[in-house]
DRENDO-1510 file (C-alpha; in Angstrom, 1 decimal, always signed):
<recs>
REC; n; res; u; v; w
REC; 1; UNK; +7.4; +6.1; -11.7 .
REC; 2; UNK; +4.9; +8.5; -13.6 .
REC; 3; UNK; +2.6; +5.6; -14.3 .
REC; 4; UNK; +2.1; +4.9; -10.7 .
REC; 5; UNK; +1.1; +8.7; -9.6 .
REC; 6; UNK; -1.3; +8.5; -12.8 .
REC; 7; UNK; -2.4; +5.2; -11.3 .
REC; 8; UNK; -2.5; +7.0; -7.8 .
REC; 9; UNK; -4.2; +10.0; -9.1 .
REC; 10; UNK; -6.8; +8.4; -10.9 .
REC; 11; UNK; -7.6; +6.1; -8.2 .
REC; 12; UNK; -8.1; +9.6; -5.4 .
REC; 13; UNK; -10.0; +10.9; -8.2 .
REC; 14; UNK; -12.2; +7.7; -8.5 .
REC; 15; UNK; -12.5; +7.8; -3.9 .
REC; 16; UNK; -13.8; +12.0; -4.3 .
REC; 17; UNK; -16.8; +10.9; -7.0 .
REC; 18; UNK; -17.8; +7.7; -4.5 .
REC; 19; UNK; -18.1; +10.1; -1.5 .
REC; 20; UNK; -19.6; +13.1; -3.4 .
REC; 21; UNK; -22.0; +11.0; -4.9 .
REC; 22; UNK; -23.0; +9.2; -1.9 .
REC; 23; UNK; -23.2; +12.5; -0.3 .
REC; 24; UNK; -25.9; +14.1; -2.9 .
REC; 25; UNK; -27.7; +10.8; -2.6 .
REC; 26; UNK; -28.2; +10.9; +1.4 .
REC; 27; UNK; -28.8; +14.7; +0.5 .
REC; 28; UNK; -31.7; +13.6; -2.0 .
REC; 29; UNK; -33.3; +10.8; -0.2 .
REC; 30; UNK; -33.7; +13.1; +2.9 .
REC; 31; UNK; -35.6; +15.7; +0.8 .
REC; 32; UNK; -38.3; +13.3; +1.1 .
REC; 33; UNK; -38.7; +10.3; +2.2 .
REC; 34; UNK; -41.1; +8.5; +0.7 .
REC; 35; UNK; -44.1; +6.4; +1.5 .
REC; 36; UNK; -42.5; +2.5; +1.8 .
REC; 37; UNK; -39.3; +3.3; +1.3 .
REC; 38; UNK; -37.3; +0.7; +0.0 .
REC; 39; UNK; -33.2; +0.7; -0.5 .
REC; 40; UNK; -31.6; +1.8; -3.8 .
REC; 41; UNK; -28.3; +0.0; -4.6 .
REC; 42; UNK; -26.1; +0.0; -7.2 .
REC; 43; UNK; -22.6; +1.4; -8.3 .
REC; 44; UNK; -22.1; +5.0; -7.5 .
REC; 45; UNK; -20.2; +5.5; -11.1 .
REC; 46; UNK; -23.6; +3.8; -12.6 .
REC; 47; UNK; -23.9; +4.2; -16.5 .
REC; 48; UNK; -27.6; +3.7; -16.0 .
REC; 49; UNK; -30.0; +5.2; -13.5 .
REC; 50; UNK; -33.7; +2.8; -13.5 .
REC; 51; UNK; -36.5; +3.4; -11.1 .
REC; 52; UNK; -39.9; +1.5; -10.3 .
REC; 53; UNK; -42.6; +3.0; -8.3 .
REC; 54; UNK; -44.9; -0.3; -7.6 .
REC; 55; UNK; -43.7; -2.7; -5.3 .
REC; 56; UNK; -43.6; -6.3; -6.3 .
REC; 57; UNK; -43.5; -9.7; -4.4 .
REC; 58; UNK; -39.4; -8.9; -3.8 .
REC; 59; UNK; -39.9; -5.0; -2.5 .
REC; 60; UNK; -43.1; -6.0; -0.6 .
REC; 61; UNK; -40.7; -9.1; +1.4 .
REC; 62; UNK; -38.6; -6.9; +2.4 .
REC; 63; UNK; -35.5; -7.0; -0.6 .
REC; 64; UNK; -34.4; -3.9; -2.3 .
REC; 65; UNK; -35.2; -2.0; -5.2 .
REC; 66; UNK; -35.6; -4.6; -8.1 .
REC; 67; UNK; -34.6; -7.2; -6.4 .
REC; 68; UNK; -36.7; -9.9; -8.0 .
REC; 69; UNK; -37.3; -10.9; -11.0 .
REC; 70; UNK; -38.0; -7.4; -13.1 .
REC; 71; UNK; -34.1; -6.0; -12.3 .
REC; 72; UNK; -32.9; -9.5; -13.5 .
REC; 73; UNK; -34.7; -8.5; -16.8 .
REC; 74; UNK; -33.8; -5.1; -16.7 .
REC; 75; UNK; -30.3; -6.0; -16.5 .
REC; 76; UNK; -31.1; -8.6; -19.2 .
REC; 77; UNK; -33.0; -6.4; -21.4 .
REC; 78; UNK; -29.9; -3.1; -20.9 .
REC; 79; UNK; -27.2; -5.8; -22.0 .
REC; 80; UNK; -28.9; -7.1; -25.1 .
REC; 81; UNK; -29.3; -3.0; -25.8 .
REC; 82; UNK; -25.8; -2.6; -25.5 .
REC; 83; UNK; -25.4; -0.6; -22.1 .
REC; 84; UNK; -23.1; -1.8; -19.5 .
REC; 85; UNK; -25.0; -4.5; -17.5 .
REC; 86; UNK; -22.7; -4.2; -14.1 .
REC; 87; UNK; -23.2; -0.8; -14.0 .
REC; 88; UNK; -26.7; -0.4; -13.2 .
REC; 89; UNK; -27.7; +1.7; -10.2 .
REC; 90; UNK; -31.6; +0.8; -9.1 .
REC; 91; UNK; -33.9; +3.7; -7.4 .
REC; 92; UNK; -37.4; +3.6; -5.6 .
REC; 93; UNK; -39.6; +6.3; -6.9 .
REC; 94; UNK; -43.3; +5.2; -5.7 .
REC; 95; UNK; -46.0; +8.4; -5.7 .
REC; 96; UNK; -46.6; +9.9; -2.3 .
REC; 97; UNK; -49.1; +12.5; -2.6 .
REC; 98; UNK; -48.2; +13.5; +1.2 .
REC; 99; UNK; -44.7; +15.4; -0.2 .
REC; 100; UNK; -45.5; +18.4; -2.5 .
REC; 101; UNK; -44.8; +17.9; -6.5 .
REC; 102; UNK; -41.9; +19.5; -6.8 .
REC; 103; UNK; -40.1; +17.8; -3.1 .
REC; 104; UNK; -40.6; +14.7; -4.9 .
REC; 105; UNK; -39.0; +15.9; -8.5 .
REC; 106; UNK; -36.1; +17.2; -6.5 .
REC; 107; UNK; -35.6; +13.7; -4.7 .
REC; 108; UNK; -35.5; +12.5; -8.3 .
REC; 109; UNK; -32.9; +14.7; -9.7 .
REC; 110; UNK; -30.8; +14.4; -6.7 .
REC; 111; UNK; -30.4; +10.9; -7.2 .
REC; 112; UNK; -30.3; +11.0; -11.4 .
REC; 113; UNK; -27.3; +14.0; -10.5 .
REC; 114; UNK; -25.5; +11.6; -7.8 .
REC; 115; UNK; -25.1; +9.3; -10.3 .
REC; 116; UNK; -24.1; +11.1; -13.5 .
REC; 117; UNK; -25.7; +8.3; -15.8 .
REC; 118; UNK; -26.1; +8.5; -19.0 .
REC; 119; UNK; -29.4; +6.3; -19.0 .
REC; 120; UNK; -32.5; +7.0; -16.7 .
REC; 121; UNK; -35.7; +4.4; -17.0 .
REC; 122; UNK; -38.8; +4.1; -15.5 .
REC; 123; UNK; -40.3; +0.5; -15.4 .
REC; 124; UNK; -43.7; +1.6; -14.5 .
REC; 125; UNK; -46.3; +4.4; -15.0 .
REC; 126; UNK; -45.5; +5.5; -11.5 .
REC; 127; UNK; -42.3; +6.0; -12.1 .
REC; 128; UNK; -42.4; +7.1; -15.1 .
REC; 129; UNK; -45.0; +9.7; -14.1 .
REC; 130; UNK; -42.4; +10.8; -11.4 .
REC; 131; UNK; -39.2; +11.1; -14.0 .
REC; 132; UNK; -41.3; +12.9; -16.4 .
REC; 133; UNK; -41.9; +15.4; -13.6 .
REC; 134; UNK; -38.5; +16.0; -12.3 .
REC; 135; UNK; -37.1; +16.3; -15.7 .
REC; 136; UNK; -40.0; +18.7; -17.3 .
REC; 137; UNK; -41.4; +16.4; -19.8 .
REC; 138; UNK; -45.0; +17.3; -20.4 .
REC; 139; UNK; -45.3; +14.1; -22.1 .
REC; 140; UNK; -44.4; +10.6; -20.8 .
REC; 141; UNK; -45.2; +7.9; -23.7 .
REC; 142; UNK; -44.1; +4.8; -23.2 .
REC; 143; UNK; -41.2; +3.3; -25.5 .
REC; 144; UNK; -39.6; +7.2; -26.6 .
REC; 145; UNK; -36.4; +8.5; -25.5 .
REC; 146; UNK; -35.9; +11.7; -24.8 .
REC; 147; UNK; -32.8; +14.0; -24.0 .
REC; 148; UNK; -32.9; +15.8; -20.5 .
REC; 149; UNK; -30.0; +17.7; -19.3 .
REC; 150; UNK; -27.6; +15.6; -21.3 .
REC; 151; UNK; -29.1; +12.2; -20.6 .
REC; 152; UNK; -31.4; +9.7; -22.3 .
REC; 153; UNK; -35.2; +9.2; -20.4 .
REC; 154; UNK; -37.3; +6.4; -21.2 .
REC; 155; UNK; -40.4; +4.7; -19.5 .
REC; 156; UNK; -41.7; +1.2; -20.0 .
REC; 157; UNK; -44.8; +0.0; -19.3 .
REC; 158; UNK; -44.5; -2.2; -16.7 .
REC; 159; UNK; -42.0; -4.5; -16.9 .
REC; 160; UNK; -42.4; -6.6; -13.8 .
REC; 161; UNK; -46.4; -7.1; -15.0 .
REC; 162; UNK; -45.1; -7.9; -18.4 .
REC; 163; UNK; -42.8; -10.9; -17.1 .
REC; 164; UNK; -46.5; -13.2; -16.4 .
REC; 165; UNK; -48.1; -12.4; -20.2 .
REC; 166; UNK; -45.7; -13.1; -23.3 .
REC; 167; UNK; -47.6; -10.0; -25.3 .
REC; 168; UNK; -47.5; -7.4; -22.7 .
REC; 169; UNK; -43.4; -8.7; -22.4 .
REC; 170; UNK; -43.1; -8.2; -26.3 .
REC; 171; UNK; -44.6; -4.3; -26.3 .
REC; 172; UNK; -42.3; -3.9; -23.3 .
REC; 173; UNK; -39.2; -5.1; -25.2 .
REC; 174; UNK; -40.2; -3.0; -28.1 .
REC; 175; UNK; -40.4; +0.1; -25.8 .
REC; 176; UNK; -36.8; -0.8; -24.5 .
REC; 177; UNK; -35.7; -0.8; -27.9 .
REC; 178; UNK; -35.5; +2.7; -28.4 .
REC; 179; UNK; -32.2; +3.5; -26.0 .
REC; 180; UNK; -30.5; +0.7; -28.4 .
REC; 181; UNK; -26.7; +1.8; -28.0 .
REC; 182; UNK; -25.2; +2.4; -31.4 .
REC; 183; UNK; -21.2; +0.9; -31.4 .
REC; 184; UNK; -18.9; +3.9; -31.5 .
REC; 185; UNK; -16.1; +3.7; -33.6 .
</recs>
C-alpha cells in the first residue's frame, strides 16, 4: 500500500514541475517575442537546454528548432559526451536588435529556469552571444565551459556549418568535448 501513494506522490509531483515549467516558459517567450520565431520542443524535465540563433534549411521550411540535421548531431554529439540523449529540450535564440539587451537575456533565463537543466549550449555565435549575455559572461570562447547559477554553459562554433566541411566538424567536436560527463560512482 505505501508503495503505491509513493508511486502516487511522485507521479503529482512529476504533473506540478510539467505545468510550472510550461508556465515560466509561456511566461518567457512572451517577454519577447523574437524576430522569426520558430518552436522550441523538448521534455520539460530536460537535462540539457541547447539553443541556435541562425536558421538553417529545416527552421527556414518551416520545422522547429533543430529540426534538421544539426539537432540530430547535437543529440549525437550529447550521447557520445555522456549526457542523456532523450532528454534534450531545443530553444530558438536568434538576435533581434528591435527588443532591448536585457528583454532578450530575460527571455533566455526564463526558458534556461523552466527547464532546470544542468547543460545549456549554444550552437552558433548568435546564440552563443545571447547565452553569454543572459548569464553575465563577459567572455564567450568557443569550446569552454563555464558554471552559471549552478549549470554548465558552453558555445560551439557553428555546428550546423560544420556538418558540410570535415575540419570545421573536427574543431566543433573538440569544443563539445569540454562538457564530457565524468561517470559518478
Amino acid at each position: 500500500m505505501s508503495h503505491d501513494i509513493a508511486q502516487k506522490s511522485n507521479e503529482s509531483i512529476a504533473d506540478a514541475f510539467a505545468v510550472k515549467a510550461r508556465t515560466e516558459l509561456v511566461a518567457a517567450q512572451r517577454r519577447a517575442s523574437l524576430c522569426g520565431e520558430v518552436a522550441s520542443h523538448g521534455p520539460l524535465d530536460a537535462q540539457t537546454v541547447v539553443f541556435k540563433g541562425q536558421a538553417g534549411p529545416a527552421e527556414t521550411a518551416g520545422g522547429s528548432a533543430m529540426s534538421g540535421p544539426d539537432g540530430e548531431a547535437s543529440l549525437a554529439a550529447l550521447k557520445q559526451l555522456g549526457w542523456d540523449s532523450d532528454r534534450v529540450f531545443f530553444a530558438w535564440a536568434p538576435i533581434c536588435r528591435e527588443h532591448h539587451v536585457e528583454l532578450r537575456a530575460s527571455r533566455i533565463r526564463g526558458i534556461v529556469e523552466a527547464i532546470d537543466p544542468e547543460l545549456v549550449v549554444a550552437l552558433d555565435a548568435d546564440a552563443a552571444a545571447e547565452v553569454a549575455t543572459a548569464f553575465g559572461l563577459s567572455d564567450r570562447n568557443f569550446g569552454h565551459a563555464y558554471e552559471s547559477r549552478g549549470r554548465v554553459l558552453i558555445a560551439v562554433d557553428g555546428l550546423e556549418a560544420s556538418l558540410a566541411d570535415d575540419t570545421r566538424k573536427l574543431r566543433v567536436w573538440n569544443q563539445f568535448k569540454a562538457v564530457r560527463r565524468r561517470p559518478i560512482y
